[in-house]
ROKE-435388 format. One record per residue (C-alpha): residue number from 0; x, y negated, z. Coordinates in nm, 3 decimals, decimal comma. Last residue first. Layout:
N
(node NUM (X Y Z)) ...
This chain:
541
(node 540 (-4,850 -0,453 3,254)) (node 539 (-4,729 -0,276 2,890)) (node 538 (-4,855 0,045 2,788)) (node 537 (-4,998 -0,084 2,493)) (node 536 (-4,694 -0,323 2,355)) (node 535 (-4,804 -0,671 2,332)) (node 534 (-4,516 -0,790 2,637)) (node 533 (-4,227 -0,593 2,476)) (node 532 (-4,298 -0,750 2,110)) (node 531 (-4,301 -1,104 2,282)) (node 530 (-3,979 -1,049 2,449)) (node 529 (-3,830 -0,898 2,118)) (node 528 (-3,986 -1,237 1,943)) (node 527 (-3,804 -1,440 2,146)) (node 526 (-3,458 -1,244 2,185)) (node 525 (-3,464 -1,253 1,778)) (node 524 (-3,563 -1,635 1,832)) (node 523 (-3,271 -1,676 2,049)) (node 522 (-3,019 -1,508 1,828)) (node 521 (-3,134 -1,686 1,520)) (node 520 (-3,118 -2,031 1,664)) (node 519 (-2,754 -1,952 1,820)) (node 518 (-2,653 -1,862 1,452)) (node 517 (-2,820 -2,132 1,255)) (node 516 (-2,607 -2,363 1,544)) (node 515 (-2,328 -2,214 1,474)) (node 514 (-2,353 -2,245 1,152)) (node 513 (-2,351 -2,610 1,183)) (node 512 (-2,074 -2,611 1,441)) (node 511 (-1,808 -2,476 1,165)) (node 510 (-1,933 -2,713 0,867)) (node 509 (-1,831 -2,980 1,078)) (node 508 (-1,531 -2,886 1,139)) (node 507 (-1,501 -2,766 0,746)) (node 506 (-1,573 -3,138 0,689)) (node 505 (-1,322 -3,234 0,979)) (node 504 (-1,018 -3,026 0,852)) (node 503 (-1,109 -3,189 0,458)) (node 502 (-1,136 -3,523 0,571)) (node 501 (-0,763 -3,505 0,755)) (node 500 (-0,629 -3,353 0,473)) (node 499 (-0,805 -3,639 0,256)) (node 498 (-0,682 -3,877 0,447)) (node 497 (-0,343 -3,761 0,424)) (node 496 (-0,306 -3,728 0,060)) (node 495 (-0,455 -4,062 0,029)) (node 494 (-0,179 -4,233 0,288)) (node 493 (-0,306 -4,390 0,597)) (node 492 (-0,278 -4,763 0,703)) (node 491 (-0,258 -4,879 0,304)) (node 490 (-0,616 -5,080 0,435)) (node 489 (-0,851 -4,868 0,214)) (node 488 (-0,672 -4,575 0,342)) (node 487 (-0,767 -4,707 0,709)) (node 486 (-1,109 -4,785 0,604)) (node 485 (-1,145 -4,449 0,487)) (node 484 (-1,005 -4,282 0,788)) (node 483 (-1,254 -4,490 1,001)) (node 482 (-1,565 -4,453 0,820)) (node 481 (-1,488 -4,017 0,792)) (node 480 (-1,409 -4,006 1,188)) (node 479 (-1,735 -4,251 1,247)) (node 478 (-1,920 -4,002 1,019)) (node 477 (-1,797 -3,678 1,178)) (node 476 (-1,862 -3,813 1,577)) (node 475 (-2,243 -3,898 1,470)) (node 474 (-2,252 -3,544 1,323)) (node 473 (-2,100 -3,364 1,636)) (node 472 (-2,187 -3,578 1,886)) (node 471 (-2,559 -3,590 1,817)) (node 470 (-2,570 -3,202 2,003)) (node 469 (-2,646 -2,883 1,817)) (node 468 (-2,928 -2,770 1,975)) (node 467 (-2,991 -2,538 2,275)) (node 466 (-2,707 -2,395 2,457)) (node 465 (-2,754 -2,016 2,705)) (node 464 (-2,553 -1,830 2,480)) (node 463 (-2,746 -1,488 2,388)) (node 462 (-2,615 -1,169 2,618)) (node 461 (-2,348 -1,048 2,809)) (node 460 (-2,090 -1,274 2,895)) (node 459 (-1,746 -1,297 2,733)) (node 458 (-1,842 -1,517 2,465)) (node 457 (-2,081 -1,547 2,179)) (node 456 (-2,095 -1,893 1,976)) (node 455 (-2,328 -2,160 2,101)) (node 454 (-2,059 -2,286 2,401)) (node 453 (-1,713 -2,266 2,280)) (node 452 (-1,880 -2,375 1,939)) (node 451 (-2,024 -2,717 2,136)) (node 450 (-1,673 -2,780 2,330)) (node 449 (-1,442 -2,782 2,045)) (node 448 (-1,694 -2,982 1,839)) (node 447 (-1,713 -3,242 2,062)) (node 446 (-1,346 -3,279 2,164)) (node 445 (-1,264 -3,253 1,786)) (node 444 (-1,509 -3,540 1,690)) (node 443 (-1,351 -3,785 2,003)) (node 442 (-0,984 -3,666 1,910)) (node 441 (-1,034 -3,769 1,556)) (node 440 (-1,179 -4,078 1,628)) (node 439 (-0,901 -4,169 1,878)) (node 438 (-0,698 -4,066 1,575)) (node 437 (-0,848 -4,275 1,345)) (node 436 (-0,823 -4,559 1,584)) (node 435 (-0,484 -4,523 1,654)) (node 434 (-0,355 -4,495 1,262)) (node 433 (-0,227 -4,128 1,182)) (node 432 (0,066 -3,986 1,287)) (node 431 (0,192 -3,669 1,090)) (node 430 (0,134 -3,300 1,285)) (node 429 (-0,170 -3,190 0,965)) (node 428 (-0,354 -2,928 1,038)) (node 427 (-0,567 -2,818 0,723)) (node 426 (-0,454 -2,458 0,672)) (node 425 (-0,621 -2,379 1,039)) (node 424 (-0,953 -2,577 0,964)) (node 423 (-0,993 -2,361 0,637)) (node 422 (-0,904 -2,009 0,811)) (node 421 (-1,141 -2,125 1,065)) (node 420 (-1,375 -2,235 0,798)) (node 419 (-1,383 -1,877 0,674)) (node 418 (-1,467 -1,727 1,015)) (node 417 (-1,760 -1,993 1,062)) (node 416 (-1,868 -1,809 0,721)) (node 415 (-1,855 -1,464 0,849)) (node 414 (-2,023 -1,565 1,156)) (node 413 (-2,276 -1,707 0,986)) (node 412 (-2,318 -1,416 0,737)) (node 411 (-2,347 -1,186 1,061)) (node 410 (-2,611 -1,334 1,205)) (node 409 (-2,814 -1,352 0,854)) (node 408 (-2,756 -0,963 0,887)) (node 407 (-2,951 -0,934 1,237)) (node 406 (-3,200 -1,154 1,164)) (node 405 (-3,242 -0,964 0,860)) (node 404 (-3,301 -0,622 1,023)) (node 403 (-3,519 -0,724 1,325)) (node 402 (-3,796 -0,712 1,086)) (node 401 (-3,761 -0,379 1,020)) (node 400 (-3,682 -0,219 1,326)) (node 399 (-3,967 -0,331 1,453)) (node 398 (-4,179 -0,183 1,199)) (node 397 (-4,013 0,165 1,151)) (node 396 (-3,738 0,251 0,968)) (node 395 (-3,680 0,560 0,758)) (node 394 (-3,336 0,557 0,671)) (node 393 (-3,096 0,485 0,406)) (node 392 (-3,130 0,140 0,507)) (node 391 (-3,006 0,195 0,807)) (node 390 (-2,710 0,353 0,661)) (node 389 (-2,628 0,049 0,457)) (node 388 (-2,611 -0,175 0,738)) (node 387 (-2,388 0,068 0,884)) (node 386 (-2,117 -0,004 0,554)) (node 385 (-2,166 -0,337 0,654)) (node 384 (-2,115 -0,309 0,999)) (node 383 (-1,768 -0,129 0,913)) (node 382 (-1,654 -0,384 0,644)) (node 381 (-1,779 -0,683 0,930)) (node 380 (-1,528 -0,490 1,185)) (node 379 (-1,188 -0,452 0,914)) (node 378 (-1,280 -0,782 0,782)) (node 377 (-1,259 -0,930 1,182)) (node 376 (-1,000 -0,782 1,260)) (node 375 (-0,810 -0,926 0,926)) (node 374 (-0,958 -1,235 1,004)) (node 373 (-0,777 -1,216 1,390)) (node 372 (-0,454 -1,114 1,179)) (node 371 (-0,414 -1,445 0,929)) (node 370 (-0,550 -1,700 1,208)) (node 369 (-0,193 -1,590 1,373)) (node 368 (-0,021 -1,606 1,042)) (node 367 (-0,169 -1,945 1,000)) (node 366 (-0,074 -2,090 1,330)) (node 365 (-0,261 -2,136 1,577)) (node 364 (-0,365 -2,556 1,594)) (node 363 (-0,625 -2,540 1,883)) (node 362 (-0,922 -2,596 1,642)) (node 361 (-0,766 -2,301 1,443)) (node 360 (-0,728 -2,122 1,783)) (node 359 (-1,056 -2,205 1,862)) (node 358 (-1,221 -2,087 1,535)) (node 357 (-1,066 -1,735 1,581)) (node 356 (-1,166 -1,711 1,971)) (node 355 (-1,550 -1,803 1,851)) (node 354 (-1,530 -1,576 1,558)) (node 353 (-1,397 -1,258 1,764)) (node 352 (-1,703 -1,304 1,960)) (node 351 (-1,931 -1,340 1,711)) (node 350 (-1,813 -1,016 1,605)) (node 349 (-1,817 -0,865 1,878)) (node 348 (-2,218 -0,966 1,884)) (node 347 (-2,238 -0,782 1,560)) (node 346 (-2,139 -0,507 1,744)) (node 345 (-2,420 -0,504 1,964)) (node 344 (-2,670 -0,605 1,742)) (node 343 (-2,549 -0,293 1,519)) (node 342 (-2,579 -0,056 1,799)) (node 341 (-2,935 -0,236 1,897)) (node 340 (-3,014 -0,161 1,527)) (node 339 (-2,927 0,217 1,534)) (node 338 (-3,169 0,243 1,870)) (node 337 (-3,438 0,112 1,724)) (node 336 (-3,364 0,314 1,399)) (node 335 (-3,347 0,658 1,561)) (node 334 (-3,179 0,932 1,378)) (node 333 (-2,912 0,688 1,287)) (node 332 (-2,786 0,722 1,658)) (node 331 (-2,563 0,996 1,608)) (node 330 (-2,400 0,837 1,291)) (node 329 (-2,177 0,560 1,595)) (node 328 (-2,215 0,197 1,563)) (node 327 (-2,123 0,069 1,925)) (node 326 (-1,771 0,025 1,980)) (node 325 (-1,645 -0,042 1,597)) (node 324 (-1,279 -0,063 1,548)) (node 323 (-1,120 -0,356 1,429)) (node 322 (-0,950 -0,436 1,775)) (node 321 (-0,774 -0,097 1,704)) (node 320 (-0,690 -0,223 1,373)) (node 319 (-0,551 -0,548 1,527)) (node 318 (-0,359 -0,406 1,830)) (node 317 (-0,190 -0,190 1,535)) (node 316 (-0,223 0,135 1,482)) (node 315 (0,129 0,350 1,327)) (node 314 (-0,075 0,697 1,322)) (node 313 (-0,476 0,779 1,336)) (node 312 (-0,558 0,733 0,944)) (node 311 (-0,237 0,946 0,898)) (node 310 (-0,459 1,219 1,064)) (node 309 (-0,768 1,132 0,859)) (node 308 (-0,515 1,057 0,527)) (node 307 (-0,435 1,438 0,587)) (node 306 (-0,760 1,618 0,631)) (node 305 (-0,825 1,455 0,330)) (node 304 (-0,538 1,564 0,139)) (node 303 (-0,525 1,957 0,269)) (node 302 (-0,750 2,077 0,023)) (node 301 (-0,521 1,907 -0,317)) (node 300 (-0,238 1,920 -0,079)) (node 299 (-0,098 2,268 -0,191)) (node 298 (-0,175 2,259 -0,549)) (node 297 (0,012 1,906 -0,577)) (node 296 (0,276 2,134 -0,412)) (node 295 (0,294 2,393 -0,649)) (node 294 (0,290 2,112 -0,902)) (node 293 (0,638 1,977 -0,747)) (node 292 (0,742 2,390 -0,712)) (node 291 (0,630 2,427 -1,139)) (node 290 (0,887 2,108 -1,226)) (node 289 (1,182 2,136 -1,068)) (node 288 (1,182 2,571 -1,157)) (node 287 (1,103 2,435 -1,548)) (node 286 (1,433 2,234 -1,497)) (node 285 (1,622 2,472 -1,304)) (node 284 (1,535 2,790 -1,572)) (node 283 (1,676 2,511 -1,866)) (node 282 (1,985 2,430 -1,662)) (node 281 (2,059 2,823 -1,579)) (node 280 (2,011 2,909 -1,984)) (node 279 (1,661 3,082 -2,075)) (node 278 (1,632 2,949 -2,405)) (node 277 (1,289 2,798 -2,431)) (node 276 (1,033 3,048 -2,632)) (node 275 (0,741 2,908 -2,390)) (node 274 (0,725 3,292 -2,278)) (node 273 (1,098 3,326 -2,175)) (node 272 (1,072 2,993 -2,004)) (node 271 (0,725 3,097 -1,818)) (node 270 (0,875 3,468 -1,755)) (node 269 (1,218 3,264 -1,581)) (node 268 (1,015 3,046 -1,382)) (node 267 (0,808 3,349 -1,243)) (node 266 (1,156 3,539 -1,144)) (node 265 (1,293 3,201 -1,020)) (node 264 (0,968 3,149 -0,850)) (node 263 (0,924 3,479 -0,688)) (node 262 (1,303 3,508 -0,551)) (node 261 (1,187 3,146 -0,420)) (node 260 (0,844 3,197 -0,240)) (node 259 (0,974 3,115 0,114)) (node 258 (1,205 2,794 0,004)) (node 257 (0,960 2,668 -0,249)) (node 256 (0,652 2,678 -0,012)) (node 255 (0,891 2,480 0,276)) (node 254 (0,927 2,245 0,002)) (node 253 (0,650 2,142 -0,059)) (node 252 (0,514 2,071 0,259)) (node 251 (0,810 1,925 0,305)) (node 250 (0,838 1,680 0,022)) (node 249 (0,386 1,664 0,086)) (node 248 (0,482 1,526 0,431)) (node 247 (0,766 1,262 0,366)) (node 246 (0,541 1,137 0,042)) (node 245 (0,289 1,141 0,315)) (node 244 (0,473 0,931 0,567)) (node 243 (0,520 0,698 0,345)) (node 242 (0,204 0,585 0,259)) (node 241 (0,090 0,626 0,637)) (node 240 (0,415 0,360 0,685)) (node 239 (0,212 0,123 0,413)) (node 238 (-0,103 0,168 0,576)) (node 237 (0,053 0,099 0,863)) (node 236 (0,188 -0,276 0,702)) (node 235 (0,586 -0,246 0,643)) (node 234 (0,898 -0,333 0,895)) (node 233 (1,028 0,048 0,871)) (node 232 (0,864 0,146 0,477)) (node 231 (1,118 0,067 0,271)) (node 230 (1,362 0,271 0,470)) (node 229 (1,096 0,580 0,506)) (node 228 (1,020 0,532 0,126)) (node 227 (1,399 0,531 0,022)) (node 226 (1,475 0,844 0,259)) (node 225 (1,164 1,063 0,084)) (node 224 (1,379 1,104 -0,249)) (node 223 (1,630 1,330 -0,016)) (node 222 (1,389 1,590 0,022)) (node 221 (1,327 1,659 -0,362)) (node 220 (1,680 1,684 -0,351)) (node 219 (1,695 1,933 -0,110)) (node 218 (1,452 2,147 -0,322)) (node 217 (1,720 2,093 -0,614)) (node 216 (1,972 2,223 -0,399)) (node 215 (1,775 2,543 -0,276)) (node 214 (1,756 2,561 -0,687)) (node 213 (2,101 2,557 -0,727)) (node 212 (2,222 2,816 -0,464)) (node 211 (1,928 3,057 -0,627)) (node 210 (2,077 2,980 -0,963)) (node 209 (2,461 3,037 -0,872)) (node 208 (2,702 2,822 -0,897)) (node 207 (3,041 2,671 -1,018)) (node 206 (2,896 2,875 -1,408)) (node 205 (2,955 2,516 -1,582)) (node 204 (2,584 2,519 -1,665)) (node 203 (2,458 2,546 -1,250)) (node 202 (2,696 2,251 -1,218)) (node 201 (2,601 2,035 -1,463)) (node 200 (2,197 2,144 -1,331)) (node 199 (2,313 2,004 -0,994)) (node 198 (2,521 1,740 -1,093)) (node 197 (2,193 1,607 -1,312)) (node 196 (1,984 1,657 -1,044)) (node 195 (2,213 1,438 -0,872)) (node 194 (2,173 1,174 -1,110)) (node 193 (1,807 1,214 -1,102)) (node 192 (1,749 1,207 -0,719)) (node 191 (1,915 0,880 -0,692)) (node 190 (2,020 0,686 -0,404)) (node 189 (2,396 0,847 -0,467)) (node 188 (2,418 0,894 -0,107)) (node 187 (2,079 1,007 0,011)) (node 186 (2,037 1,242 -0,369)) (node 185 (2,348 1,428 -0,289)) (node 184 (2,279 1,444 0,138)) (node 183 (1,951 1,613 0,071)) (node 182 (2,043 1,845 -0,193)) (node 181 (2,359 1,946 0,008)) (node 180 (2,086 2,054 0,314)) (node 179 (1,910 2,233 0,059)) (node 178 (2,181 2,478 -0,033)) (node 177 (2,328 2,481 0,357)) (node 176 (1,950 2,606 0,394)) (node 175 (2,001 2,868 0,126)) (node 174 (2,306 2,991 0,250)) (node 173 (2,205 3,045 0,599)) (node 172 (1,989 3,169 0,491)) (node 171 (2,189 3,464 0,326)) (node 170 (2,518 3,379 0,245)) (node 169 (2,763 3,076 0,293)) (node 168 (2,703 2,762 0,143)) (node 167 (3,111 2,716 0,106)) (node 166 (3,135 3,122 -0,079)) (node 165 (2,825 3,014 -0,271)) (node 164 (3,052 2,665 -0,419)) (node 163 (3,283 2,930 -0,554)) (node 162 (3,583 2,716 -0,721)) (node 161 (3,842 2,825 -0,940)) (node 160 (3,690 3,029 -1,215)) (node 159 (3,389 2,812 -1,213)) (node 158 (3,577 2,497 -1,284)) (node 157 (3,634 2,614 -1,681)) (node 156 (3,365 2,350 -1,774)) (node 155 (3,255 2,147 -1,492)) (node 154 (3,418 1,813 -1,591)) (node 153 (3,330 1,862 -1,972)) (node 152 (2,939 1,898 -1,851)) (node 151 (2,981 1,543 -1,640)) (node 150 (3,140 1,384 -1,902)) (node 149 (2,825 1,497 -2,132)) (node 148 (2,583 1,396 -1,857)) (node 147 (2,752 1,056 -1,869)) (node 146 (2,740 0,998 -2,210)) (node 145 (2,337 1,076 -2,200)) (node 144 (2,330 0,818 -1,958)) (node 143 (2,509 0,566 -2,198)) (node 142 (2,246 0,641 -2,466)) (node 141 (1,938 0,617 -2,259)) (node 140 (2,071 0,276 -2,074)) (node 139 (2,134 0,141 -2,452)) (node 138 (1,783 0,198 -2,561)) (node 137 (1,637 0,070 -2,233)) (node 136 (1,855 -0,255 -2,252)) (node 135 (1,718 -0,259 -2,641)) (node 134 (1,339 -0,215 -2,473)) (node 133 (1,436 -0,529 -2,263)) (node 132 (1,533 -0,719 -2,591)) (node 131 (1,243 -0,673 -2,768)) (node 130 (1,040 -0,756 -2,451)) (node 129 (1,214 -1,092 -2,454)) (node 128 (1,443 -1,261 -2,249)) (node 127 (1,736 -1,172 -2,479)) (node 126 (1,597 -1,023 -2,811)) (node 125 (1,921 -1,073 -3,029)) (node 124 (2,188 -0,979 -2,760)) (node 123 (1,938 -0,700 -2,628)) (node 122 (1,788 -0,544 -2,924)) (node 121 (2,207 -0,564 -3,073)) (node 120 (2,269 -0,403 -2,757)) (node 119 (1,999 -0,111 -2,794)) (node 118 (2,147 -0,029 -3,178)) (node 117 (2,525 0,039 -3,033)) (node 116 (2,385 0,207 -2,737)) (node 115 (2,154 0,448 -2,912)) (node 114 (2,411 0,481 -3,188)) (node 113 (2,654 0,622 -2,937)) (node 112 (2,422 0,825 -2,776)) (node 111 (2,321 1,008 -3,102)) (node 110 (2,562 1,199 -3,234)) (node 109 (2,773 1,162 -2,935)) (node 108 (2,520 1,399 -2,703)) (node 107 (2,641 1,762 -2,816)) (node 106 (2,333 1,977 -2,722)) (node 105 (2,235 2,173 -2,473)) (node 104 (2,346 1,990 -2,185)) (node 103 (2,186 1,695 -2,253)) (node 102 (1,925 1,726 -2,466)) (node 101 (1,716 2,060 -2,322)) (node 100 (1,841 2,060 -1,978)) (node 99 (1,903 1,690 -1,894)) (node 98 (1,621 1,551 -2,090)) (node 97 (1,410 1,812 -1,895)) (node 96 (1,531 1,729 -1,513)) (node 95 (1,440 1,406 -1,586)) (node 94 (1,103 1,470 -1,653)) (node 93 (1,118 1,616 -1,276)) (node 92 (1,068 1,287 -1,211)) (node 91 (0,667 1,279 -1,259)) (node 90 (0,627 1,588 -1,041)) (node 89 (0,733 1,355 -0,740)) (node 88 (0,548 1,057 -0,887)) (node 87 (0,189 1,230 -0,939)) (node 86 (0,243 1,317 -0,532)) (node 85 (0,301 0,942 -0,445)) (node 84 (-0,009 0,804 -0,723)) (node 83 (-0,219 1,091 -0,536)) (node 82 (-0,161 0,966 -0,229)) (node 81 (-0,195 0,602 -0,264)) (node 80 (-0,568 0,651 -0,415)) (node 79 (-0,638 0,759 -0,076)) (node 78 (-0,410 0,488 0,115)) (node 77 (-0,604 0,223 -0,106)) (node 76 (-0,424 0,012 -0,359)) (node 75 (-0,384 -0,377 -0,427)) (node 74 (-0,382 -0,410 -0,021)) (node 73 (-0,049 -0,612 -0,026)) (node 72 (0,110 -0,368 0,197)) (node 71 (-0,071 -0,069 -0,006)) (node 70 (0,093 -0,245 -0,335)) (node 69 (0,439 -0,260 -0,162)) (node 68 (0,433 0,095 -0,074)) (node 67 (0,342 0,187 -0,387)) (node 66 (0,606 -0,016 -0,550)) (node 65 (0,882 0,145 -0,310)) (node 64 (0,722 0,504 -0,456)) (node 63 (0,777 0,426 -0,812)) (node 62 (1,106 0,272 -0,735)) (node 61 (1,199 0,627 -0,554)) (node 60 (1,025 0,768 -0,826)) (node 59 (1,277 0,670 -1,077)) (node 58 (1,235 0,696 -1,485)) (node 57 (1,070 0,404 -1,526)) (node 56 (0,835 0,570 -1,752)) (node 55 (0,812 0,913 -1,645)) (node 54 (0,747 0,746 -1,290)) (node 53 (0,487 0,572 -1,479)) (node 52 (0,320 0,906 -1,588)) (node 51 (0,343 1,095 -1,323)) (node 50 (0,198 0,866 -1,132)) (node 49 (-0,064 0,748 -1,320)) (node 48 (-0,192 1,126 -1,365)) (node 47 (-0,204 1,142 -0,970)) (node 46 (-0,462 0,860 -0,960)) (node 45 (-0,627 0,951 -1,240)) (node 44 (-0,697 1,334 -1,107)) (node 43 (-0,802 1,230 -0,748)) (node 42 (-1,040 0,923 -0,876)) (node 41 (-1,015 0,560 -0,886)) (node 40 (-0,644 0,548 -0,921)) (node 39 (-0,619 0,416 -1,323)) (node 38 (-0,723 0,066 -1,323)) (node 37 (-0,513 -0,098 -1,030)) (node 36 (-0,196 0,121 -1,088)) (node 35 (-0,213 0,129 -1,454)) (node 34 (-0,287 -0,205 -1,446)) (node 33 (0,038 -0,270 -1,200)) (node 32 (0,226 -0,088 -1,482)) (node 31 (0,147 -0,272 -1,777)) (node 30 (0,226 -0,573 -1,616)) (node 29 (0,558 -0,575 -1,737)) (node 28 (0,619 -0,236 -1,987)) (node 27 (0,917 -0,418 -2,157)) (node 26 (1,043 -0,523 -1,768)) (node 25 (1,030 -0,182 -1,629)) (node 24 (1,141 0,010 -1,907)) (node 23 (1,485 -0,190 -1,942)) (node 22 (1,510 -0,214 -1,586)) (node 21 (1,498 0,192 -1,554)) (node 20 (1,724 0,215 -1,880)) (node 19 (2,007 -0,028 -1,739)) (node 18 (2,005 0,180 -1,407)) (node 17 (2,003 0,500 -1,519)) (node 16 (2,265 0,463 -1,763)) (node 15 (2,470 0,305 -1,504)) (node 14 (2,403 0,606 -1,265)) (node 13 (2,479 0,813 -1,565)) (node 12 (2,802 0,649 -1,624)) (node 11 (2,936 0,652 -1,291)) (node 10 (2,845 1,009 -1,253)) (node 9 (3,067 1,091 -1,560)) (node 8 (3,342 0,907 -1,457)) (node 7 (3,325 1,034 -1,092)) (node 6 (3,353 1,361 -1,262)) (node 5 (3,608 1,337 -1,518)) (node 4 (3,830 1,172 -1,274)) (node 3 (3,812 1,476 -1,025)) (node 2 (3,877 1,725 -1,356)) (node 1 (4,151 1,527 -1,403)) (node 0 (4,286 1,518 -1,068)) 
């Protein structure tokens, strides 16, 4: 019962010293870390440097890898430099593996663990709020986690004679897979690959088991980190599930390596401790074995990485991303400019398309979050054209092709910008009653515009719209709208803030139908002068 008390003790303490030193490091570093995250993933190398070295900092790569997830959701990062900041963390928590081996267990912890937690809560009762103090709760967290390992030591001293964890595992394969299995379900319950790293390497001290039972377990463990990401990642973005996925990938990538090589990684693990003049205690050979299987598999998926994001690339679509998608714009057809710009006018008709139905539903009264996934279709397609446009460049083109060029790309800035005022027309609905002339003003304008984008803007039917200019209604209809809600303000019949919502929607409105009618202009003098090319050429009738 002692021994039982001992333990739960000890792994209550770590867990707690954990905790307070994570959230210590977190807040005294505050921004810090998402500048290391935006600034430092450019490349391969910085990107998996960054996270080694702030899951060294906030001493969790579970949290590490939440935060990834979350900045992929919120498109901070991209699912390349993602990656490499998920397979910097895993090799970035084997640091704790190292305090354990070489502080921990090796030497008597009350010296200084008692001081650390005596000087970090003075830093945190004088600094509250401040970074000084959140250091102080990192201070304190260090020294009461160092308590717990040393619990955790006494607890497993003079067990070994009276328990044989290998003779539970059973032998062979068997064994080792029962080894990695108890990795798994350590680090899934206790939500914490560290503290049951440290139970592990306690263990593997106290004699209870033997190294190649241990280091099957810490394999498992690596296995159990990928649970947290999986969780955090059910109701996320797909880039944010591909994020995960990967961590879940390169854990078992990895540690499918580990389990066939391990005789030659314990016996490789033990030269490189021998050789780095480390004293080659079980705790010591499992920290340096943590470490050189987590850059084993950074070795692994440094070639396989962008075949992997391609696969990943494929997984979790939505109906928006496969909306997104271009049709037409395909590298074949680079190899003959007239044919790569009818590709492009193709798909930049789409995305006139995808503008008309976006500024409807604003005009309609969508809601935001609606609006919210038809623009990000409609980024997704414009990035792609873009990115097209560029190739085109790239290339020889010929006459034609180059004057058809800008016609094409003003096109698209109009239908970016009609796009925009959607977003603006949608965030400016306003359900309060307004005065009964304004609104039969209102209604009037909106009836007009409604019905002149539904018809200059790209529908379902092939080719240009067949409307002509943008009709009197539209302006006419925006200045009685704007006279009327100002004399209504003027009058105390509609409130400021209202009137200038209501201003604001019909501006953009009106914004809206002019660009619509650059972009019908453009598209029928492109048709024009393509009609007029046709009839000059030299082998026409």
């Amino acid at each position: 019962m002692n021994g039982a008390a001992h333990f739960l003790g000890g792994l209550g303490l770590f867990l707690l010293g954990m905790w307070l030193m994570s959230e210590g490091l977190k807040l005294a570093a505050g921004s810090a870390l998402e500048r290391i995250l935006a600034d430092w993933t450019r490349t391969r190398p910085r990107a998996l440097l960054s996270g080694i070295l702030v899951t060294g900092l906030v001493q969790s790569s579970s949290a590490v890898t939440v935060a990834i997830i979350g900045f992929v959701n919120a498109g901070l990062l991209t699912l390349s430099q993602a990656l490499w900041v998920i397979f910097g963390s895993n090799v970035g928590t084997t640091m704790t593996g190292w305090l354990v081996a070489l502080v921990g267990i090796s030497v008597r912890v009350e010296a200084f663990a008692l001081p650390a937690i005596g000087f970090g809560m003075l830093l945190r009762l004088t600094g509250e709020g401040t970074r000084r103090g959140s250091v102080g709760t990192a201070l304190a967290g260090f020294g009461v986690l160092f308590l717990g390992i040393d619990v955790l030591r006494d607890a497993f001293s003079g067990v070994s004679a009276n328990v044989n964890i290998d003779a539970w595992l059973g032998e062979g394969g068997v064994g080792m897979l029962s080894a990695v299995l108890l990795g798994v379900v350590l680090t899934t319950l206790m939500q914490s690959s560290s503290a049951a790293m440290a139970i592990v390497l306690s263990a593997a001290a106290g004699g209870v088991v033997t190294l190649p039972a241990a280091a099957a377990t810490v394999i498992g463990l690596n296995l159990g980190t990928t649970i947290t990401a999986v969780i955090a990642a059910i109701s996320a973005t797909p880039n944010a599930r591909r994020a995960a996925s990967a961590h879940v990938v390169f854990n078992l990538i990895t540690a499918f390596a580990a389990l066939l090589t391990l005789p030659l990684l314990l016996a490789l693990v033990e030269w490189l401790a021998g050789a780095a003049d480390l004293a080659v205690t079980p705790a010591t050979v499992l920290a340096v074995f943590h470490s050189v299987f987590n850059v084993l598999g950074v070795l692994l998926m440094w070639p396989l990485s962008s075949w992997l994001e391609r696969v990943l690339s494929r997984r979790f679509r939505t109906g928006e991303e496969d909306e997104g998608r271009p049709l037409h714009l395909d590298a074949n057809v680079l190899g003959v400019p007239a044919l790569a710009l009818n590709a492009l006018a193709l798909e930049t008709r789409r995305v006139g398309v995808i503008t008309r139905r976006m500024v409807l539903m604003a005009l309609a009264g969508a809601a935001p979050a609606a609006l919210a996934r038809e623009r990000a279709v409609l980024e997704r397609l414009t990035r792609t054209v873009a990115q097209f446009v560029v190739s085109i460049h790239r290339s020889a083109m010929g006459e034609r092709t180059g004057k058809r060029l800008p016609y094409v790309l003003r096109l698209l800035r109009d239908y970016e910008t009609i796009a925009q005022l959607a977003v603006q027309i949608g965030a400016q609905t306003d359900g309060r009653t307004v005065p009964e002339e304004v609104a039969r003003y209102a209604a009037r304008f909106d009836d007009a515009t409604r019905n002149w984008l539904a018809e200059a803007l790209p529908g379902d039917t092939p080719g240009v719209p067949s409307a002509t200019a943008l009709p009197e209604a539209v302006p006419d209809g925006y200045a009685l709208l704007k006279d009327a809600a100002l004399g209504a303000a003027a009058r105390d019949e509609l409130g400021i803030d209202q009137m200038e919502a209501l201003l604001e929607r019909a501006r953009a409105m009106r914004q809206a139908a002019e660009h619509a009618a650059k972009a019908l202009a453009l598209q029928q003098l492109d048709e024009a002068h393509d009609d007029l090319r046709e009839e000059n050429r030299p082998d026409a009738d």
